[in-house]
C-alpha positions in Angstrom: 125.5 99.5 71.7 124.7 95.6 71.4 126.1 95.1 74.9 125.1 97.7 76.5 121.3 96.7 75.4 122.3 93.4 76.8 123.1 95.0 80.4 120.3 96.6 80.6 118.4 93.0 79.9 120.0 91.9 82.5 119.5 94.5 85.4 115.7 94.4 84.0 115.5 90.3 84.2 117.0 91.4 87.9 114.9 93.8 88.7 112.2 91.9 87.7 112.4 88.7 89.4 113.3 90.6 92.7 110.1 92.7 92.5 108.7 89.3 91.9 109.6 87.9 94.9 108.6 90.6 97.1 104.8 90.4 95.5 104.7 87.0 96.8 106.0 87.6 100.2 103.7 90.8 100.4 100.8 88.9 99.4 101.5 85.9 101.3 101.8 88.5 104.2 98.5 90.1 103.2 97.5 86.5 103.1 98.1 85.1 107.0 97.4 89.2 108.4 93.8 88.5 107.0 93.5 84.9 108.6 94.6 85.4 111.4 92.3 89.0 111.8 89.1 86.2 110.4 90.5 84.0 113.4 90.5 86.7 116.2 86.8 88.0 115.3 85.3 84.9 115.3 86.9 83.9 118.7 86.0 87.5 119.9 82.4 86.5 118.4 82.3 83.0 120.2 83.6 84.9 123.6 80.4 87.5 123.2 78.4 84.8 122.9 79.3 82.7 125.7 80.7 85.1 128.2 78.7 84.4 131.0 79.2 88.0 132.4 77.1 89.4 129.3 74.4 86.3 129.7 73.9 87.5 133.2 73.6 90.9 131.6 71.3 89.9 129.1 69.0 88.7 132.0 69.1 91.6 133.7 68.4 93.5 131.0 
């Protein structure tokens, strides 16, 4: 019974530290996907501002 309790340790230590490291990579993931989404609105926001198509627009308008 001892050693079986002990396997099971073992394969939960396992299981544990695998889970672990996928957190981290999911959140590190989570992480960049958010950045780089930040990133691409404010250059989307810059290029609304500065497109000279819609300032020409704006005038007309």
């Amino acid at each position: 019974m001892l050693s079986f309790s002990r396997i099971m340790l073992f394969f939960s230590r396992i299981i544990l530290s695998f889970s672990r490291t996928i957190l981290s990579v999911l959140l590190w993931f989570e992480f960049m996907l958010n950045f780089f989404s930040f990133l691409l609105s404010k250059v989307s926001y810059i290029n609304l501002i500065y497109n000279p198509n819609l300032i020409a627009l704006r005038y007309l308008l």
